[in-house]
N, C-alpha and C positions, 0 to 999 in steps of 0.2 A: 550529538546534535539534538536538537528541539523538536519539540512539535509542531509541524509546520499546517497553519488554519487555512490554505486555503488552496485550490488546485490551482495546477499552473500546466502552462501548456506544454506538451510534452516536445520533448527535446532531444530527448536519448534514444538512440536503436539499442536494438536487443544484441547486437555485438556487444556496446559501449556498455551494456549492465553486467556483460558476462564476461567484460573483463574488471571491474571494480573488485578492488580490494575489501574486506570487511563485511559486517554483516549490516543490511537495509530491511526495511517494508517499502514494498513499493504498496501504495496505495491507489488505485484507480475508483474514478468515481467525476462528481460534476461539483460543481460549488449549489444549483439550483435544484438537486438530488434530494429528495424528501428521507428517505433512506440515508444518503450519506450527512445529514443534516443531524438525524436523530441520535447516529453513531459516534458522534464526535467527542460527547463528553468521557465513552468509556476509551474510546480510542489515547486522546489525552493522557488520561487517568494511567493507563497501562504501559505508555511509554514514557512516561514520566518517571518510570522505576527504571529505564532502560538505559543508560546516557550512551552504552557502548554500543547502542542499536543506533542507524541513522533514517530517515524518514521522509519520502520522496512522496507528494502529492503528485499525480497526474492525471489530469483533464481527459478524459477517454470519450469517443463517441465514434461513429461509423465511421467507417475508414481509418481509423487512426491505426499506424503499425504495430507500437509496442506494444498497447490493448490485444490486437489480434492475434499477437504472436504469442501470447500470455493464455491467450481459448477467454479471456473474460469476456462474462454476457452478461453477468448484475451487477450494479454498486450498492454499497462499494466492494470492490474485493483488495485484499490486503494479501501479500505476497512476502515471505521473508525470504531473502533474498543470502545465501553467505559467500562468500569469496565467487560471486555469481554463478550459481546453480541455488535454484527453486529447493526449497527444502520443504518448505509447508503453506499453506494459505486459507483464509478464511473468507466466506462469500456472504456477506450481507449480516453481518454479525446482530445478534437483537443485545449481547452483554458485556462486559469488561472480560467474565468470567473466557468467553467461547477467544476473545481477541487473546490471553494467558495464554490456552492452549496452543498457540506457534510457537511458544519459547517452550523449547524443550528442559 
């Protein structure tokens, strides 16, 4: 799967992720996020080596569940995600380099 540019509103509970097959990023963050705005290009950049990774933008803000269920407090934070169980995540990345470090 691709890079997906743009958050969308979220849709999935934390059952429906932790039963998905494969490996993901969940991404949490806003489209209007100055943070998640600056992050994007290495974001791109790094999962464009990925194809076998797939890449869920989600719209996060107060009250939203999967957000909360995840403990995320900054955007963006990036969550990899494999056969659903959390395996690593990155919170507010400034590089390409720090987004690398989830793929083991």
């Amino acid at each position: 799967m691709s890079y997906v540019k743009t958050y969308e509103e979220e849709t999935l509970s934390r059952d429906a992720v932790e039963q998905r097959p494969g490996t993901w990023v969940l991404e949490f963050g806003a489209n209007w996020c100055g943070y998640c705005i600056a992050a994007q290009k290495d974001i791109e950049t790094v999962l464009a080596s990925r194809a076998e990774v797939n890449h869920e933008k989600i719209a996060d803000g107060p009250g939203r569940p999967l957000g909360r269920s995840y403990r995320v407090k900054l955007w963006p934070t990036l969550i990899l995600v494999r056969d659903g169980q959390e395996i690593d995540r990155v919170v507010r990345p400034t590089s390409a380099e720090q987004i690398r470090q989830l793929f083991p």
